[in-house]
C-alpha distance (Angstrom), angle and dihedral (degrees) to the residues before:
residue distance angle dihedral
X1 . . .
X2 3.89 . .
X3 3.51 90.7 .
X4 4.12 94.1 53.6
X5 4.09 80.1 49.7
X6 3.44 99.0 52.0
X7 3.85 86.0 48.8
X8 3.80 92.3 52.3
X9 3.70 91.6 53.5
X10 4.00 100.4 39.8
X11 4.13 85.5 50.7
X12 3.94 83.4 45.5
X13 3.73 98.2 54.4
X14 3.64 86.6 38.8
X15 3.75 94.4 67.6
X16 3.59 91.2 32.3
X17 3.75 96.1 59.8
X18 3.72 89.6 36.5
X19 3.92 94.8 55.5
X20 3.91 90.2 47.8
X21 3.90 90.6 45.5
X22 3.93 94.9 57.6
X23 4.08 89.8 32.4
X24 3.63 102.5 101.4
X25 3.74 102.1 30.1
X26 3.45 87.0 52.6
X27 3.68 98.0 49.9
X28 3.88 92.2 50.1
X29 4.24 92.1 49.0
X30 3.59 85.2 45.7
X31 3.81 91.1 47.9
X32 3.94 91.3 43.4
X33 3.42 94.6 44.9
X34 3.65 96.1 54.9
X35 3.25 96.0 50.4
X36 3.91 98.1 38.4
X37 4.25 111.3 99.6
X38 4.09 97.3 172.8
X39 3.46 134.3 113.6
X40 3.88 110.6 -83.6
X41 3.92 95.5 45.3
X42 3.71 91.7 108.7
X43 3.90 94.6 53.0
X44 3.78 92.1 47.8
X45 3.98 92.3 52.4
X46 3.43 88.0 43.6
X47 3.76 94.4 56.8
X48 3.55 84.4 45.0
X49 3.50 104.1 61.4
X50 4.46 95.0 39.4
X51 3.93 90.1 105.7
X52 3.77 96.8 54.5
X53 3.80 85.4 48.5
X54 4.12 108.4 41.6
X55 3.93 123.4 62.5
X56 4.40 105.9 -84.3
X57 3.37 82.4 -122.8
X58 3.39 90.7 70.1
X59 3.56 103.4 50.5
X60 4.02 84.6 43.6
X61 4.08 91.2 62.2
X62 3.92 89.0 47.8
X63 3.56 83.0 51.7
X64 3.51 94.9 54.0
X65 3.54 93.9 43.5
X66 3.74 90.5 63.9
X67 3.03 104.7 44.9
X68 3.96 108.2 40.0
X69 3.70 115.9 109.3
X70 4.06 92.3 -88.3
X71 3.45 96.3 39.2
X72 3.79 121.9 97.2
X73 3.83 102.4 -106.5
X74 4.18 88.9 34.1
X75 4.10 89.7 60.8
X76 3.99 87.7 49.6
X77 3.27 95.0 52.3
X78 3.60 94.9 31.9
X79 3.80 86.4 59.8
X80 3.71 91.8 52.0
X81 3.60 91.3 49.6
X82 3.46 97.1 -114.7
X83 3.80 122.1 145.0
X84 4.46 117.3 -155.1
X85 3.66 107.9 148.0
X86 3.91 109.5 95.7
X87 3.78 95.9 4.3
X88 3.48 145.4 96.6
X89 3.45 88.2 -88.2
X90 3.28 98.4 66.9
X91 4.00 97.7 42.5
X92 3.98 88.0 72.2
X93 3.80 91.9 46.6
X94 3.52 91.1 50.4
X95 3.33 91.7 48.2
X96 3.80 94.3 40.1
X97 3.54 95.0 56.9
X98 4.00 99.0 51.2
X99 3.61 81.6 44.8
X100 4.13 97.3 58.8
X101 3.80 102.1 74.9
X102 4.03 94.8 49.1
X103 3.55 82.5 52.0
X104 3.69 108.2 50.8
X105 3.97 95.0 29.5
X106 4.18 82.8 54.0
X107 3.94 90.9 45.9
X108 3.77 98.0 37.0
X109 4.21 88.8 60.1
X110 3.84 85.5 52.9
X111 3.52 95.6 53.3
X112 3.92 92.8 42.9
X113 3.84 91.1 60.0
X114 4.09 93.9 51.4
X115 3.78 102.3 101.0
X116 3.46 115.8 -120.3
X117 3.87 95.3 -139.8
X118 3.77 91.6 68.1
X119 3.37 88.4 54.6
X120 4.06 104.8 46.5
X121 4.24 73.2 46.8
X122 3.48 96.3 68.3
X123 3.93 94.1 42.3
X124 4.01 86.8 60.0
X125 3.82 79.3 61.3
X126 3.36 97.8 56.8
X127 3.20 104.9 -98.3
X128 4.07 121.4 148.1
X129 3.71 117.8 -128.6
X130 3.71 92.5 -100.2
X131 3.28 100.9 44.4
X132 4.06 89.2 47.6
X133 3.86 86.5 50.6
X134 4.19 96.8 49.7
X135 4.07 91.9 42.5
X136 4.10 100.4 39.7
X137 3.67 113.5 7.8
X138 3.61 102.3 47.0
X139 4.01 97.9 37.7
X140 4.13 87.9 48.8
X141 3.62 82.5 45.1
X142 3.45 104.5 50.8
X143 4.24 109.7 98.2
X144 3.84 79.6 65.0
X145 3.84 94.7 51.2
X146 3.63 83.1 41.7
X147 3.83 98.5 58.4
X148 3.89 93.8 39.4
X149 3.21 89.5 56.7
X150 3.86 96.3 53.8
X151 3.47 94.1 53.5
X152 3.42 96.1 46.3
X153 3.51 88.7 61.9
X154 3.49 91.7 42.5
X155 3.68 94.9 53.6
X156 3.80 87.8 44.4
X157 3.45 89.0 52.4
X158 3.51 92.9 54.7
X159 4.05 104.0 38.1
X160 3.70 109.6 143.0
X161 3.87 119.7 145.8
X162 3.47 102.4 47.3
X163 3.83 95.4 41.5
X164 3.24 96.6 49.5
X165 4.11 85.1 62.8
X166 3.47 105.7 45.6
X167 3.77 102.8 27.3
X168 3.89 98.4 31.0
X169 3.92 123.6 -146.3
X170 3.99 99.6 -80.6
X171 3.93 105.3 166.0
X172 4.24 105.1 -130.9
X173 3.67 91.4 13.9
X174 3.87 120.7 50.2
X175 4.24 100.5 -11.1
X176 3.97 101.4 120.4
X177 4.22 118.2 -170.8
X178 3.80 96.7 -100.2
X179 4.44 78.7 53.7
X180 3.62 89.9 46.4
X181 3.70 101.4 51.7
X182 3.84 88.9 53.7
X183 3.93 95.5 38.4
X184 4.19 85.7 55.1
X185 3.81 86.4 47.4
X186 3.61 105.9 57.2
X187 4.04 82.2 44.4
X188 3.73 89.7 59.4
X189 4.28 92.0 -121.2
X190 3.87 80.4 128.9
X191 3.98 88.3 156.0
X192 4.48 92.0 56.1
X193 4.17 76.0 43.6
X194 3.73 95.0 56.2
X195 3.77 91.1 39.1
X196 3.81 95.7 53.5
X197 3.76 84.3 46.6
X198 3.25 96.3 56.9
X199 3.76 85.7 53.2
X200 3.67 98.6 55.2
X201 4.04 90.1 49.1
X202 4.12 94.5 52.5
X203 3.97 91.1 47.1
X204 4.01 84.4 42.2
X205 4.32 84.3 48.0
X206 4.03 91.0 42.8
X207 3.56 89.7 56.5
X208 3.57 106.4 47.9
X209 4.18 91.0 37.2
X210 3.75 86.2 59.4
X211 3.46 106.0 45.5
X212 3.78 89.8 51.2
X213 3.84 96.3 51.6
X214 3.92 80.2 46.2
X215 3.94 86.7 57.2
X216 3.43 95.1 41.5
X217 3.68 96.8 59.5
X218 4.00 96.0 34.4
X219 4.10 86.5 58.9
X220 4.02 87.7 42.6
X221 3.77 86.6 56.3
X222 3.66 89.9 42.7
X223 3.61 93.2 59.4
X224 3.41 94.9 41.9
């Protein structure tokens, strides 16, 4: 039983710290890319969106590729005697990089239905472009930011595929619940499978349950 706990809370603080990681750069390509109407916008969100669309395991070789020793990110960080592949390390990137598209696709809609009147308003006030962007934009923006968020956690919380390639499935070291569940499978344990299961879909329930009771009462103040 202390061993499924300390599971729960490594795959926890997994997503956690992956969510915060990708948290800002996704909120400023979300931001740029609503707000972008040049050529070359298409390309980008296409780019974007390739890890929701090809197999995890996909992204997780390209992963690997990088960043083994003779690859081109593995002999920087080889250099700097810093050590990714099959560590914790590279659980959160894993997870961080599945995570990116839910994030900016969720935060990009957000930003897209902030109008821009209220914004060019607040300039005419002296605002500076930052300072419109942190008090109108991102407030107006926020059930958006608020729902990319969640499922980046989510997916985070549930990264598999490409982990499983670039940080392996070390029990006590890089084995996340969504690992775990499939690890006590193939070993037959199917009841310890079920029960970490049932795990990962209450955290997955807590989550979404409490960010819509959080919306609920932010657009009851609103209207108020």
């Amino acid at each position: 039983m202390e061993g499924e706990l300390s599971l729960v809370l490594f795959s926890l603080a997994v997503a956690a710290l992956a969510t915060v990681l990708i948290l800002p750069a996704g909120v400023a390509v979300a931001y740029g890319l609503s707000r972008w109407e040049g050529a070359g916008k298409g390309f980008v969100e296409t780019l974007l969106v390739l890890p929701l669309v090809l197999p995890p395991t996909a992204v997780g070789l390209v992963l690997l590729e990088l960043l083994a020793r003779n690859g081109p990110l593995g002999r920087v960080l080889d250099s700097l005697d810093i050590e990714v592949v099959f560590t914790p390390k590279a659980v959160v990137l894993a997870s961080a990089v599945m995570a990116f598209p839910l994030l900016v696709r969720s935060a990009r809609a957000g930003f897209e239905e902030v109008d821009p009147r209220l914004v060019a308003v607040a300039r005419t006030l002296g605002d500076s472009r930052a300072r419109a962007f942190f008090r109108v934009t991102l407030p107006l923006a926020w059930r958006g930011l608020l729902t990319g968020t969640l499922l980046a956690f989510s997916r985070a919380l549930g990264e598999f595929g490409a982990t499983v390639l670039v940080a392996g499935n070390i029990p006590g070291r890089t084995q996340t619940l969504a690992l775990a569940i499939f690890h006590r499978t193939q070993l037959g344990q199917d009841a310890e499978a079920l029960r970490l299961a049932g795990v990962a879909t209450f955290i997955a329930f807590a989550a979404i349950f409490t960010t819509e009771v959080l919306a609920r009462r932010r657009g009851a103040r609103v209207r108020a």
